[in-house]
C-alpha positions as CSV (number, residue, x, y, z in Angstrom):
1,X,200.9,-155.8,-77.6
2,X,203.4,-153.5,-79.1
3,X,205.2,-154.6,-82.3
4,X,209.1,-154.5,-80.4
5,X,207.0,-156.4,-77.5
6,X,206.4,-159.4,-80.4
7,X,210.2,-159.0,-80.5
8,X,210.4,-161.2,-77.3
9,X,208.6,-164.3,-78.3
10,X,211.2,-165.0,-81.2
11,X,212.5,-168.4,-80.1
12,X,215.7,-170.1,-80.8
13,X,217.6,-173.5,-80.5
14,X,219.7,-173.6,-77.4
15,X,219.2,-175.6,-74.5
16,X,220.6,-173.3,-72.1
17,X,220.9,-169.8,-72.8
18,X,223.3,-167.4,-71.0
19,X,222.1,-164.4,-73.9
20,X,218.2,-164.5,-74.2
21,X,216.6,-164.3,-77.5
22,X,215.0,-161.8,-76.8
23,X,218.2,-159.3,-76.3
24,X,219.3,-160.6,-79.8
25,X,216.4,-159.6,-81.5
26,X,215.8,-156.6,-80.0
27,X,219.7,-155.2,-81.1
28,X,219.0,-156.5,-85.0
29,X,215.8,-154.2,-84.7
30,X,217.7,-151.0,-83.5
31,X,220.2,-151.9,-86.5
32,X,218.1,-152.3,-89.4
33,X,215.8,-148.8,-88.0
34,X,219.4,-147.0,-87.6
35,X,220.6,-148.4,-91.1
36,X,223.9,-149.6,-89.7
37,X,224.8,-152.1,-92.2
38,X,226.6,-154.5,-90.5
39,X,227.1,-156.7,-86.8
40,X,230.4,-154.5,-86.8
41,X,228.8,-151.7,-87.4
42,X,226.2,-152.0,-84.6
43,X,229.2,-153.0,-82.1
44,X,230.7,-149.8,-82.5
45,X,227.5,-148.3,-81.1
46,X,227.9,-149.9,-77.8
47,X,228.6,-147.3,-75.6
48,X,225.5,-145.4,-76.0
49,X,223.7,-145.6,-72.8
50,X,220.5,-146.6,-74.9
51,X,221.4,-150.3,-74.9
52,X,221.2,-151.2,-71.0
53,X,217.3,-149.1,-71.1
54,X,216.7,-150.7,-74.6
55,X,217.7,-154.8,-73.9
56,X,218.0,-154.3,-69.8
57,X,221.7,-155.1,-70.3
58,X,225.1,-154.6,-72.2
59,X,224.7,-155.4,-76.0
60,X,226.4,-158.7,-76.9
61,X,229.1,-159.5,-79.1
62,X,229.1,-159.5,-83.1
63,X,229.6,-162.8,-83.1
64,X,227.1,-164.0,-80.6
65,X,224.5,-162.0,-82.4
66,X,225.2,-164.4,-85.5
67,X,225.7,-167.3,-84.5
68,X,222.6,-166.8,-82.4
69,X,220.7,-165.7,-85.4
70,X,221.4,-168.7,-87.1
71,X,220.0,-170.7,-84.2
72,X,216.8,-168.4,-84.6
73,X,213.2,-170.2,-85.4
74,X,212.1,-167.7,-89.0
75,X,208.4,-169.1,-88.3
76,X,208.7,-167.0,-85.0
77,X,210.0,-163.8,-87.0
78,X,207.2,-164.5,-89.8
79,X,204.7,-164.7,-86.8
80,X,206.2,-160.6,-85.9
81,X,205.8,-159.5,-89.4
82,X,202.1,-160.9,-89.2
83,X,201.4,-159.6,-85.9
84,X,201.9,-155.5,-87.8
85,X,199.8,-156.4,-90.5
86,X,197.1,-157.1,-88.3
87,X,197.4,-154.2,-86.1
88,X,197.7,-151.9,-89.3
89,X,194.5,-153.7,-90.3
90,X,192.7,-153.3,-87.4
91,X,193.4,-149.7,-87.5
92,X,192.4,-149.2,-91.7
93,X,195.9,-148.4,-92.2
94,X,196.0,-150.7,-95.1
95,X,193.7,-149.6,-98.0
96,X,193.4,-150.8,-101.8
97,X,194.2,-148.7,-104.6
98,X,191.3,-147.3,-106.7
99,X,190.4,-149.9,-108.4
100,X,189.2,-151.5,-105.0
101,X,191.2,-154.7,-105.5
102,X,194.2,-155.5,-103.2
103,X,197.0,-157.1,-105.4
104,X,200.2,-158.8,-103.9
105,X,203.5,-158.9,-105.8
106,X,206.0,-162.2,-105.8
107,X,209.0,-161.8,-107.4
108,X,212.5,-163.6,-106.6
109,X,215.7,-161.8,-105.3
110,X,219.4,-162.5,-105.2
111,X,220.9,-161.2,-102.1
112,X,224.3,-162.7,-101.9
113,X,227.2,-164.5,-104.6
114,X,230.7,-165.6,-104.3
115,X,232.8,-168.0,-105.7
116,X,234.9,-168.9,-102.8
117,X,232.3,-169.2,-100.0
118,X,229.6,-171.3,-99.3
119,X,227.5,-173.5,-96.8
120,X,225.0,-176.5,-97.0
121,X,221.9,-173.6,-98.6
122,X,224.0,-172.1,-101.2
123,X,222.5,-172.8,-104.9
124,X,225.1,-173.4,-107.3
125,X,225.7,-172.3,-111.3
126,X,228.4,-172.4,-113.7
127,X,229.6,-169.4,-115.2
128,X,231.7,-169.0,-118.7
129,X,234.5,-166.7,-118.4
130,X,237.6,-166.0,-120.7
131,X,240.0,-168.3,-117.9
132,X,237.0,-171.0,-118.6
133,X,234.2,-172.2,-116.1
134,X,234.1,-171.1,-112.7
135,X,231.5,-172.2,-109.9
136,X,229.7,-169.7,-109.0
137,X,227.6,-170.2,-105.3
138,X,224.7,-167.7,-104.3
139,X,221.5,-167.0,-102.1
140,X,217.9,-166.2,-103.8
141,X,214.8,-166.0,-102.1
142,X,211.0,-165.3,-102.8
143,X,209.2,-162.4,-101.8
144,X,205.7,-161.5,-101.3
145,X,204.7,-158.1,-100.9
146,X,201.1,-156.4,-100.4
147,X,200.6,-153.4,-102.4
148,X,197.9,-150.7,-100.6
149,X,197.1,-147.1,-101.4
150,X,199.1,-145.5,-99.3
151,X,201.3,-148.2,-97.4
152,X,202.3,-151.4,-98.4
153,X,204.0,-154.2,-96.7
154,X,206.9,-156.9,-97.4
155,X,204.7,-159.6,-96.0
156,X,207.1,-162.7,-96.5
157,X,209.9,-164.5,-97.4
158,X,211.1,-167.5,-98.6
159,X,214.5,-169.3,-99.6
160,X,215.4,-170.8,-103.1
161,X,216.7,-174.3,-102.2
162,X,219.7,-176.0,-103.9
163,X,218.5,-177.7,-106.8
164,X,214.7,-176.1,-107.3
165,X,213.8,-173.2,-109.1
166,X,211.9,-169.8,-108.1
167,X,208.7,-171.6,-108.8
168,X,209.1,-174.0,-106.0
169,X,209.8,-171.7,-103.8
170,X,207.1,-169.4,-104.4
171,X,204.7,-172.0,-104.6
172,X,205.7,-173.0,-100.9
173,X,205.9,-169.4,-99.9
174,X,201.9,-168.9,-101.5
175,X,200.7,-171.6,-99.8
176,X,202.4,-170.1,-96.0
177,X,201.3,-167.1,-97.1
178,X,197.3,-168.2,-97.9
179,X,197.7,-169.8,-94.3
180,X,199.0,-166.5,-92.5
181,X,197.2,-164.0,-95.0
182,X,193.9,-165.7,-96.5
183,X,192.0,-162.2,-97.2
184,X,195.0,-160.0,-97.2
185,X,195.2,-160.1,-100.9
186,X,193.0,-160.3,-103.9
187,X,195.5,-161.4,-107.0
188,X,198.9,-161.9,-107.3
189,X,200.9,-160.5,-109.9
190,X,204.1,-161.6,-111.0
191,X,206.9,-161.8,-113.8
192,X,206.7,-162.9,-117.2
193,X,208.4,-166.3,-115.1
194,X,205.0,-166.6,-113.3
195,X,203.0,-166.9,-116.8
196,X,203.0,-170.8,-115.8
197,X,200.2,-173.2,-116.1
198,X,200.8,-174.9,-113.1
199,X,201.5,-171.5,-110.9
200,X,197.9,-169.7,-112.3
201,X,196.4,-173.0,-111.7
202,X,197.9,-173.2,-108.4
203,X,196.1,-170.1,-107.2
204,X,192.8,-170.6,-108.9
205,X,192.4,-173.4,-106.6
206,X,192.7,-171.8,-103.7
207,X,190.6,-168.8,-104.9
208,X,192.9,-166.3,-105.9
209,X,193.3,-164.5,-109.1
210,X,197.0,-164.9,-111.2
211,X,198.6,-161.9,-113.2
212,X,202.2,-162.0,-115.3
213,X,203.8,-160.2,-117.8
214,X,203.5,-161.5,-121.1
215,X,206.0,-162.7,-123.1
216,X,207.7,-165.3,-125.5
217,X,207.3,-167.6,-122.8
218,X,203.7,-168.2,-123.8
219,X,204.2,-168.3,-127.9
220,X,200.5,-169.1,-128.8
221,X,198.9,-166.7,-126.8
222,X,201.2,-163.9,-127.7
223,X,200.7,-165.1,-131.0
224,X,196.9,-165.1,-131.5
225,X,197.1,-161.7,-129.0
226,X,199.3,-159.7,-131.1
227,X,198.0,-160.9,-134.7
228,X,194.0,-159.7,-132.9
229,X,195.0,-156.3,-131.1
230,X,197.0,-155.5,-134.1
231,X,193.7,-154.6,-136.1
232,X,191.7,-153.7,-133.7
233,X,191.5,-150.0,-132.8
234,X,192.2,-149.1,-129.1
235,X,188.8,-149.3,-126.7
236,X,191.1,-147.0,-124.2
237,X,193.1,-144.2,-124.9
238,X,193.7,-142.3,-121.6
239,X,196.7,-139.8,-119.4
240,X,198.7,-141.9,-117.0
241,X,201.0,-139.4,-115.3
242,X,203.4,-138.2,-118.1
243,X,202.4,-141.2,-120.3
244,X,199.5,-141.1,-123.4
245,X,198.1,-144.8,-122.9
246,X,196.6,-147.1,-125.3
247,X,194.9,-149.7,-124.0
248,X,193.5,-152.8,-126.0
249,X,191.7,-155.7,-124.4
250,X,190.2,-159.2,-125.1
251,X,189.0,-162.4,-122.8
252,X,188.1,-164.7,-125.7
253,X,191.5,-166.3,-126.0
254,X,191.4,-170.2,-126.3
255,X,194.8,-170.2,-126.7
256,X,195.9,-171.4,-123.1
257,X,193.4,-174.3,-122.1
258,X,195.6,-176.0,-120.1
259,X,194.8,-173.0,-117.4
260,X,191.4,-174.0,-115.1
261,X,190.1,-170.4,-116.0
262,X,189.3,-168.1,-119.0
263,X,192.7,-165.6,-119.2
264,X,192.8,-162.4,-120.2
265,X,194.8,-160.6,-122.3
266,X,195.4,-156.7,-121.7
267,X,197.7,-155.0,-124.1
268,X,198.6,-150.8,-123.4
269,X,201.3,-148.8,-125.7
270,X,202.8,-146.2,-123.6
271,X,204.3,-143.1,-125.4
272,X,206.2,-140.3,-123.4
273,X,208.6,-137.5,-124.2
274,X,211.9,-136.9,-123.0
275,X,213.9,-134.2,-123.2
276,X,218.1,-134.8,-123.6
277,X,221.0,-133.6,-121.5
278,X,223.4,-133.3,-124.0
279,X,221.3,-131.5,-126.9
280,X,218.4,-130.3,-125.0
281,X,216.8,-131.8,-127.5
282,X,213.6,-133.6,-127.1
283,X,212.7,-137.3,-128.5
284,X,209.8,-139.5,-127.8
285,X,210.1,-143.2,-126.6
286,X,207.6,-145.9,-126.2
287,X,206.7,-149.2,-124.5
288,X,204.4,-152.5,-125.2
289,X,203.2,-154.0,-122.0
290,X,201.3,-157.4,-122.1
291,X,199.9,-159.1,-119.0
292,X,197.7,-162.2,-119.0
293,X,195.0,-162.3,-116.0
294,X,192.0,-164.5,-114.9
295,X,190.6,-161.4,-113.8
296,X,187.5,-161.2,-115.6
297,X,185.8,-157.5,-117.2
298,X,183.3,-157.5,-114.4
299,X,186.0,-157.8,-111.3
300,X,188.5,-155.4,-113.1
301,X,188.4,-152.6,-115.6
302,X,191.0,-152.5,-118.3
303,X,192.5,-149.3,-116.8
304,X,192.7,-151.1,-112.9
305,X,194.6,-154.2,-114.8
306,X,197.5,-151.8,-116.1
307,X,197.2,-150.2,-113.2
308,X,198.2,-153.7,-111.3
309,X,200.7,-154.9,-113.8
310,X,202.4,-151.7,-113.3
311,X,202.6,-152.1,-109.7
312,X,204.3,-155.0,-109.8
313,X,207.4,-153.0,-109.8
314,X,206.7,-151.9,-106.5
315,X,208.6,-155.0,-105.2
316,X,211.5,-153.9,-106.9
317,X,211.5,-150.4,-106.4
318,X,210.2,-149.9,-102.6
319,X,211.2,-153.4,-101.7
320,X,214.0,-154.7,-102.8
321,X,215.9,-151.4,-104.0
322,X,215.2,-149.7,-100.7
323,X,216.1,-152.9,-98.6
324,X,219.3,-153.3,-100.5
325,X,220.9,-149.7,-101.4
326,X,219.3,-148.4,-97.9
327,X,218.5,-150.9,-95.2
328,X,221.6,-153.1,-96.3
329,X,219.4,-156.1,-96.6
330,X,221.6,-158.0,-99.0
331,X,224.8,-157.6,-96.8
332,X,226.0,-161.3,-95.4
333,X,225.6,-160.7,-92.0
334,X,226.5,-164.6,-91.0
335,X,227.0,-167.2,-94.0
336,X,224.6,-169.9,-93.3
337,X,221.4,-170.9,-94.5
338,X,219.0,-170.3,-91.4
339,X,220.7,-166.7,-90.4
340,X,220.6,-165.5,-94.1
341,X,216.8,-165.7,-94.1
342,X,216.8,-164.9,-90.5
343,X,218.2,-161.6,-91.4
344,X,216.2,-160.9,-94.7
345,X,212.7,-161.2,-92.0
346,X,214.0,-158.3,-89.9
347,X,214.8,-155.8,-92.3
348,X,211.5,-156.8,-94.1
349,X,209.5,-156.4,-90.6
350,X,211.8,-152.8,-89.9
351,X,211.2,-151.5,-93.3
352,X,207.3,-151.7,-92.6
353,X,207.7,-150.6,-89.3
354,X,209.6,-147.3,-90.8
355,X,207.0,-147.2,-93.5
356,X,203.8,-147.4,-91.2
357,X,205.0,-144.8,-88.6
358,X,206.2,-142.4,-91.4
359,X,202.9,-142.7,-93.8
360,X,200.7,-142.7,-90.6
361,X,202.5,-141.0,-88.1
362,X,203.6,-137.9,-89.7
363,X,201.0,-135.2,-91.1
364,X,201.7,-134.7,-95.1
365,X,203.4,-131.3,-94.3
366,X,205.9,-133.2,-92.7
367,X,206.0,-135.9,-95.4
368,X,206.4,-133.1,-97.8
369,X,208.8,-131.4,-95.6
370,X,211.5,-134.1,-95.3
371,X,212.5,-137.8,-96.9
372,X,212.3,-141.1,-95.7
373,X,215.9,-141.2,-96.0
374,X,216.5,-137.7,-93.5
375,X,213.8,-139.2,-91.3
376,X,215.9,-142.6,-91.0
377,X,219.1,-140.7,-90.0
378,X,217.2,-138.3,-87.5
379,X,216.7,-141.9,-86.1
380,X,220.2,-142.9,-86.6
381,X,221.5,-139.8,-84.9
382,X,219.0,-140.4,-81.5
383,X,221.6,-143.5,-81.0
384,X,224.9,-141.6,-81.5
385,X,224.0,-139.0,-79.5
386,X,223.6,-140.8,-76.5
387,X,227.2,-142.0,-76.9
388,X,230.0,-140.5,-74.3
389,X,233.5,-141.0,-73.6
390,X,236.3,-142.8,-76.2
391,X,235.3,-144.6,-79.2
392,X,234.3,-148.4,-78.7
393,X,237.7,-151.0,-78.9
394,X,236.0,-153.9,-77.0
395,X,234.8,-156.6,-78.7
């Protein structure tokens, strides 16, 4: 079955339905793949005569497409975004890095904030201004994404709920995940927020490996970690890109027992030059990465645990940048706690849609040739062009 064929199996609410699902669906799809950015945006589009081949009949209204969307069952959507992971894996599209391990990344996200609007999933905070305190409401949710070779994939979502923090959500979006995706991933790899006993402990129980960023937020093991790889010479010292690496590491630490496990500590000082716009001249900067693993030596080298931590910021920079500033993720489509996440599954399942047919479909001259941002609006302009007569003013 074809991955826009899953489309039709999405399920919502209502009784009696004079709009199937299934039409719904398949127009939030073609908005996300043509980058539209909004319900408006994708009414204007009505006229091309690619709707009545693409849904079998006129597109509907903005405002059925929300409200319908907040009706929407997100298990049914996660069930699509699993259904392209298993084809790409099935196929060997989906291949660990070097280092042979397959990490995922979890990391939390705020997509929407406003002091004047709300609904019944909105989290709340109070903000100090200069006119005083002002409540503030906004949307956050958990991601998960699997981080491959060549391709990786947002693989889920889940919603920060009033009154919990981004620890209870990820632990509930883990455990979905585990039951979607039990061999998909390896580690996970988080924060310095996800250096947290209960978290590592969390996923040693159900046999995966934890990974964070190490901070102030674990005092004694930072502690004992800096005052030991402070005199002790570097056992790495190796090119990564445009970066001279040191790396220094050590699995004797005691100094986190309340963790199931023996954790790791992996310590690399990254120098690099730059070279000024306004003087031309050049200066050298450096960073001081810590992460904290129960990988052991034997399942990872000290190079393939840098190598992780550093990927971490794949989520952010291939996930939730691109969503965001390209795929208009973040945009409130229709305030109210079921469509908001409704909408974030979509763009997630587009986005590695977009990803998997332009990594696999295209030959690396073309990759090399063109963007994935020219390629998205080649895409965009296959809809526009099959648009004739007056600009849309129905509704």
């Amino acid at each position: 079955m074809r991955w826009e064929d899953r489309l039709d199996t999405v399920r919502d609410d209502r009784r009696r339905p004079r709009i199937a699902t299934s039409v719904i669906t398949r127009a939030v799809a073609i908005m996300f793949l043509e980058r539209l950015g909004s319900l408006n945006a994708l009414k204007q589009t009505k006229p091309s005569r690619f709707w009545p081949r693409w849904l079998g009949r006129a597109m509907p209204s903005a405002d059925s497409i929300g409200r319908i969307y907040s009706l929407m069952d997100a298990g049914d959507v996660r069930d699509v975004l699993h259904h392209v992971y298993v084809r790409l894996k099935r196929m060997k599209a989906l291949t660990p890095p070097e280092h042979g391990l397959m990490p995922a990344v979890v990391d939390g996200h705020e997509s929407t904030a406003s002091r004047k609007r709300c609904c019944a999933g909105c989290c709340q905070r109070v903000l100090h201004t200069t006119r005083g305190d002002v409540l503030e409401y906004y949307h956050r949710h958990v991601a998960l994404r699997l981080v491959g070779q060549e391709l990786s994939l947002m693989l889920n979502a889940e919603p920060v709920r009033p009154g919990e923090d981004e620890l209870a959500a990820a632990r509930r979006l883990m455990q979905r995940a585990l039951e979607m995706y039990p061999r998909a991933f390896d580690v996970v790899a988080g924060d310095a927020l996800y250096a947290n006993t209960n978290w590592f402990n969390f996923l040693l129980e159900r046999g995966k490996h934890a990974m964070a960023v190490l901070k102030d937020n674990r005092p004694n093991l930072i502690e004992d970690a800096r005052s030991l790889f402070d005199f002790q010479p570097p056992g790495v010292d190796v090119d990564r890109g445009n970066r001279r690496c040191r790396f220094w590491d050590c699995d004797t630490f005691t100094s986190w027992p309340e963790v199931s496990a023996r954790v790791r500590v992996v310590r690399s000082l990254e120098t690099w030059t730059v070279r000024r716009q306004l003087d031309r001249q050049e200066e050298e900067l450096s960073s001081n990465w810590m992460w904290v693993t129960t990988l052991s030596v034997r399942q990872a080298a000290t190079r393939a645990v840098v190598n992780m931590g550093h990927e971490r910021w794949s989520i952010e920079n291939q996930g939730f940048n691109e969503l965001v500033n390209r795929w208009h993720a973040d945009h409130v489509f229709r305030h109210h706690p079921a469509a908001i996440l409704t909408f974030v599954l979509p763009a997630m399942l587009c986005l590695n849609v977009f990803m998997a047919f332009y990594c696999r479909n295209l030959k690396p001259e073309a990759r090399r040739a063109v963007t994935t941002l020219h390629v998205g609006k080649l895409i965009a302009a296959e809809l526009y062009a099959e648009i004739r007569g007056p600009p849309c003013v129905s509704a």
